[in-house]
C-alpha positions in Angstrom: 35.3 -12.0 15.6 32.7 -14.1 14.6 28.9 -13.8 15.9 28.3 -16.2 18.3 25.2 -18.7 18.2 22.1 -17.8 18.8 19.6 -19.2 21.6 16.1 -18.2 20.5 14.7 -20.8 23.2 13.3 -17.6 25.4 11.5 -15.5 22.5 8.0 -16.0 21.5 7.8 -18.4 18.5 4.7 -17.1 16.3 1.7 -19.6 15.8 2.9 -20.6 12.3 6.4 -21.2 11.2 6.3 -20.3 8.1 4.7 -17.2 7.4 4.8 -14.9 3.9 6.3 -11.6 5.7 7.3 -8.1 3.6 10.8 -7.0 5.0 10.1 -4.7 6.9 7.7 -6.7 9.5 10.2 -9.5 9.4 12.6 -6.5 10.8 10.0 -5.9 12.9 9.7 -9.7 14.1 13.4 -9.9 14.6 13.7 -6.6 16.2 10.7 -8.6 18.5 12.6 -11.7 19.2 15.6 -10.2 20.0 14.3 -7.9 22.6 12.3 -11.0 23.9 15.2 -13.2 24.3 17.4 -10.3 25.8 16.3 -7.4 28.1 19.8 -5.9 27.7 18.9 -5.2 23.9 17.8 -1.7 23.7 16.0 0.9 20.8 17.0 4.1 19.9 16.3 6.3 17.2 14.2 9.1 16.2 10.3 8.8 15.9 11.1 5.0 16.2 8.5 4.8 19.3 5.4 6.2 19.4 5.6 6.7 15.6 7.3 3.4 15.1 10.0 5.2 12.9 9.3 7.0 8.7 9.1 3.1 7.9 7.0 1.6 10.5 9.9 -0.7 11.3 9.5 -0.7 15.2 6.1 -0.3 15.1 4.7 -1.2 18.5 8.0 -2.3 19.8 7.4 1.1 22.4 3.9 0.3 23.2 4.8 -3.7 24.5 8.2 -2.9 25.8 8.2 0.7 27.4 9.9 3.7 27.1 12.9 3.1 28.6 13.6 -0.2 25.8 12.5 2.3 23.2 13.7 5.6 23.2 12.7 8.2 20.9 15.7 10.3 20.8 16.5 13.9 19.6 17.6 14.9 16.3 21.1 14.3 16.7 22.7 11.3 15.1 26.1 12.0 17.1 24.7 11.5 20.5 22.8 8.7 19.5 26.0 6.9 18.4 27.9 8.3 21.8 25.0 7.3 24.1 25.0 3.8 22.5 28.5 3.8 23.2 28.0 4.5 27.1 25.9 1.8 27.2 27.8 -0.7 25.3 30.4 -0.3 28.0 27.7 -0.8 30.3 26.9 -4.2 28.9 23.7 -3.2 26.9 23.0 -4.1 23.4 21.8 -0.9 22.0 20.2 -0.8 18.3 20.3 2.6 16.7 18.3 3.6 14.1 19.4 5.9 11.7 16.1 7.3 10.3 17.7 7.9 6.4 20.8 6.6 4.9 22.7 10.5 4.7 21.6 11.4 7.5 24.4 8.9 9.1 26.9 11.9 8.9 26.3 13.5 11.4 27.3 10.4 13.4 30.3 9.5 11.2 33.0 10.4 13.8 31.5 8.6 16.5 31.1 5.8 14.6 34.7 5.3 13.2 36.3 6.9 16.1 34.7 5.1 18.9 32.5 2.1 18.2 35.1 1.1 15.2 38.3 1.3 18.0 37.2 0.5 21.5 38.1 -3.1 21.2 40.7 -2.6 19.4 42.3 0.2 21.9 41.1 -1.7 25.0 43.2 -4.6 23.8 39.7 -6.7 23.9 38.7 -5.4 27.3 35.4 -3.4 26.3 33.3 -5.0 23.7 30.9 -2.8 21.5 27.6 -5.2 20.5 25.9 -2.1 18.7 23.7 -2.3 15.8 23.4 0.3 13.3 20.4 -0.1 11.2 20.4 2.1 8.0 17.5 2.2 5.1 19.9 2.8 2.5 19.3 3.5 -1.4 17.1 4.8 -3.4 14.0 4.1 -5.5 11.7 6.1 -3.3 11.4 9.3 -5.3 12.8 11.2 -2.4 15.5 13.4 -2.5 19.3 13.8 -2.0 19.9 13.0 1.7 17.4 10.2 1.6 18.4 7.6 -1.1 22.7 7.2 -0.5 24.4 4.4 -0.6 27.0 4.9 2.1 28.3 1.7 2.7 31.5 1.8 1.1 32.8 4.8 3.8 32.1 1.5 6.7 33.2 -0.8 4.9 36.8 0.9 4.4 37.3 1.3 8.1 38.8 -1.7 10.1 36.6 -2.9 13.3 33.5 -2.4 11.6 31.3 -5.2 10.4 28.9 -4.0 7.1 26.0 -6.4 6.0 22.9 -5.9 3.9 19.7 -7.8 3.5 17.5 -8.6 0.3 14.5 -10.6 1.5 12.1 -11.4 4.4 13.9 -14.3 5.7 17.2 -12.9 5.9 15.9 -9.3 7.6 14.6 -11.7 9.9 17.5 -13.8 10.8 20.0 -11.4 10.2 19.2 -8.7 12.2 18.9 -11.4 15.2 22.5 -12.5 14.5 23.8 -8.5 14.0 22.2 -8.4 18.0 23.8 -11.1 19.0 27.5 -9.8 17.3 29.8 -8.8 20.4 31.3 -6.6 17.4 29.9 -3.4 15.8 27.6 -4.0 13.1 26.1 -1.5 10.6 23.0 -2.8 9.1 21.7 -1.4 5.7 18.4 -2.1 4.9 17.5 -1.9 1.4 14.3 0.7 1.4 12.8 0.4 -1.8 12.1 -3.5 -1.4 10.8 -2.9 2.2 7.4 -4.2 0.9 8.5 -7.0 -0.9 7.0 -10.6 0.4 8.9 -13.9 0.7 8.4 -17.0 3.1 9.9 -16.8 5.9 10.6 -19.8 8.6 10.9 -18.7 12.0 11.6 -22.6 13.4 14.7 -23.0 10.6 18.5 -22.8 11.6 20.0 -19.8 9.9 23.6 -19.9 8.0 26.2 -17.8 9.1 25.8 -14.0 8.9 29.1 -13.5 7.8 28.9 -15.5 4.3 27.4 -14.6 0.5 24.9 -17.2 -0.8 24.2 -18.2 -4.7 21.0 -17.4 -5.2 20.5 -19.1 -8.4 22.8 -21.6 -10.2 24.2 -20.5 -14.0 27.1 -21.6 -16.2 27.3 -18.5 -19.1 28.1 -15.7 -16.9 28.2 -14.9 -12.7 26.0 -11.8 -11.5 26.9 -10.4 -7.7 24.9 -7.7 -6.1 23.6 -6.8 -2.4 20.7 -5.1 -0.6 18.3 -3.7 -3.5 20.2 -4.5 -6.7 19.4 -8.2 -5.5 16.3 -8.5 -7.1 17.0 -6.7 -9.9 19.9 -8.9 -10.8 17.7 -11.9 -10.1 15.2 -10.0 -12.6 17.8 -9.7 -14.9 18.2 -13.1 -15.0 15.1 -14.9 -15.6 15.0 -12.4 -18.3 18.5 -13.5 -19.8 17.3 -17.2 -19.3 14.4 -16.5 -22.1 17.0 -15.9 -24.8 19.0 -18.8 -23.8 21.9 -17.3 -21.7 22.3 -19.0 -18.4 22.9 -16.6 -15.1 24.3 -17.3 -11.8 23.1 -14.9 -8.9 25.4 -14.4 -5.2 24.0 -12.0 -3.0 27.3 -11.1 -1.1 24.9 -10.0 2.3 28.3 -9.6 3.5 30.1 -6.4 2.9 32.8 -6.2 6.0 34.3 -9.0 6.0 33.2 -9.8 2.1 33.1 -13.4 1.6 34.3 -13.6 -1.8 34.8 -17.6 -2.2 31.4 -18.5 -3.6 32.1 -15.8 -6.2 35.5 -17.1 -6.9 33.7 -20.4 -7.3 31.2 -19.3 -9.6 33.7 -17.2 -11.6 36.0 -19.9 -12.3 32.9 -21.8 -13.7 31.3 -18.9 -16.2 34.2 -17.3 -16.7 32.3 -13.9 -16.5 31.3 -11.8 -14.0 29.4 -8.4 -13.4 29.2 -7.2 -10.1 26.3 -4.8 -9.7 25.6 -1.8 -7.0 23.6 1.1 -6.6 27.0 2.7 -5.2 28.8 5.0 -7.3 31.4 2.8 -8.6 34.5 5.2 -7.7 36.2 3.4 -4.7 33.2 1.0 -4.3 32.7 -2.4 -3.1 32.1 -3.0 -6.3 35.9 -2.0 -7.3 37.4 -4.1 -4.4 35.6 -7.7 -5.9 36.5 -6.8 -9.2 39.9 -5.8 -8.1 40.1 -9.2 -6.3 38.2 -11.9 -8.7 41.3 -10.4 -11.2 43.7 -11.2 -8.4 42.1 -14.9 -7.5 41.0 -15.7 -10.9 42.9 -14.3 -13.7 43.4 -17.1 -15.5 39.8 -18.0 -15.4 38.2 -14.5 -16.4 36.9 -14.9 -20.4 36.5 -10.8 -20.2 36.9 -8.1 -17.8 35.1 -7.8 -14.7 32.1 -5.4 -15.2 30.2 -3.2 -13.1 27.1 -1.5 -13.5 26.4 0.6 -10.5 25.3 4.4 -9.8 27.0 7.4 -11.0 29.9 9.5 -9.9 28.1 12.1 -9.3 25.5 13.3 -6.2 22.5 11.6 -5.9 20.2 13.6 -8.6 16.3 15.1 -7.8 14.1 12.1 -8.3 12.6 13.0 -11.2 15.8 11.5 -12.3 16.3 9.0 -10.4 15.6 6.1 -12.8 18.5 7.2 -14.7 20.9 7.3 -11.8 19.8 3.4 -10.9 21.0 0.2 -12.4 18.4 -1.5 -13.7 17.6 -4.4 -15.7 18.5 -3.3 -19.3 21.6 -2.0 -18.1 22.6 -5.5 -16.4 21.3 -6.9 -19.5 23.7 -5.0 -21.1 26.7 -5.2 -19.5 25.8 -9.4 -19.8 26.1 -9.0 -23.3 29.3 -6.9 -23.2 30.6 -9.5 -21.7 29.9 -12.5 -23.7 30.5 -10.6 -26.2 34.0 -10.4 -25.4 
């Protein structure tokens, strides 16, 4: 189902349009506008009110719009998901903040039991408009429980939709469009670049939510990544470009449904490509584009597909960390693996 357009004419446009924003107050802006434009569009999570949640993402969202818009809940993830589930069928559009990436569990059978199957069951009667945000990955020097990547488990299970951001503008406008989605939506936030800066337009006219974008134009070899490994790709890049080698970037910002065309594009230009994740790569998003640019592109592929993602193993203490994470020697690496082909 696709999201339907947005009307922003009710919400509050700030006094400048373009304004440099970290991601997580253009979260905050969106999470603004959205309520502004809707009173149906509700908060819940824990310490996301007074607090304004561990990250500071709703952070006076309580104090302007009242308790009853945002809820500080209990901790329990499983009757978060089930009361946003109530008042879905009540016509609300309830955001639910899951306050770290593993602690989504708890919630998991709600979440592909119910929110995943209601339309589907209801043969399109009830609609389910609910918003999961999740800060996902690591980076943070926290712990297990607080830097998974989970994405792959949502991805995998039909009537979900999965996206991620990478910059201001898009945590802006995306979140916005996840809102207006009649469908499910499980937002992953990428933590570690929550404080990250970029422009961001609050007057322009956002693409799809449903689509990847290039990022940066190449012709040696194609690099796709989402959420945090984003920037590190694009790092990895400008590095490559200093020795010569050329780089195209996608962020997929799609995971569920993936929109895989501007990569088949790309890949049937370069003839390369490494798809990078902070996922392990066992059953990953990461397998399922590699698995289909083989598919779509054989005859175009110069090597393998690569991937350079996380580990197979659980997320380690985080004085490790830096070993468990793709960074931008080990995308350099697997570019010259590749060309080297």
């Amino acid at each position: 189902m696709a999201a339907p357009t947005m009307d922003r004419s009710s919400a509050a446009a700030p006094a400048t349009p373009v304004q440099t924003l970290t991601i997580s107050k253009a979260l905050n802006m969106g999470l603004r506008a959205a309520m502004e434009a809707n009173p149906k569009v509700i908060m819940m999570g824990e310490d996301i009110g007074k607090l304004g949640g561990v990250f500071r993402i709703t952070d006076g969202l309580q104090k302007d719009f009242g308790e009853q818009r945002v809820l500080d809940t209990p901790l329990a993830e499983s009757g978060i998901i089930g009361t946003a589930v109530g008042l879905a069928i009540r016509g609300y559009r309830p955001v639910c903040e899951i306050q770290f990436d593993g602690f989504i569990f708890p919630g998991f059978d709600q979440i592909v039991s119910q929110v995943a199957k209601l339309h589907y069951r209801t043969q399109g009667k009830i609609k389910m408009p609910i918003v999961i945000r999740v800060p996902f990955g690591g980076g943070i020097g926290a712990v297990e429980h607080h830097s998974e990547s989970p994405e792959s488990y949502f991805a995998h299970t039909a009537g979900l939709k999965v996206v991620s951001c990478s910059n201001p503008s898009d945590a802006y406008w995306m979140i916005q469009q996840a809102i207006d989605c009649d469908d499910p939506v499980l937002f992953f936030e990428p933590k570690r670049r929550y404080y990250e800066k970029g422009e961001v337009d609050t007057t322009a006219q956002p693409g799809p939510l449903f689509q990847s974008r290039v990022l940066r134009s190449g012709t040696d070899a194609t690099l796709v990544a989402y959420g945090p490994m984003v920037r590190t790709s694009l790092d990895a890049a400008n590095a490559a470009a200093e020795d010569g080698t050329s780089l195209e970037v996608i962020d997929l910002r799609t995971l569920s449904p993936l929109d895989l065309a501007p990569v088949f594009e790309s890949v049937r230009r370069t003839g390369r490509l490494v798809v990078v994740s902070e996922a392990p790569s066992e059953s990953s998003i990461a397998s399922e584009i590699a698995a289909k640019v083989q598919q779509e592109c054989f005859y175009s592929l110069q090597a393998p597909v690569l991937r350079v993602t996380g580990f197979d193993t659980p997320y380690p203490p985080s004085k490790l960390e830096e070993e468990f994470l793709p960074d931008l020697d080990r995308v350099l690496h697997a570019v010259d693996r590749s060309l080297a082909w």
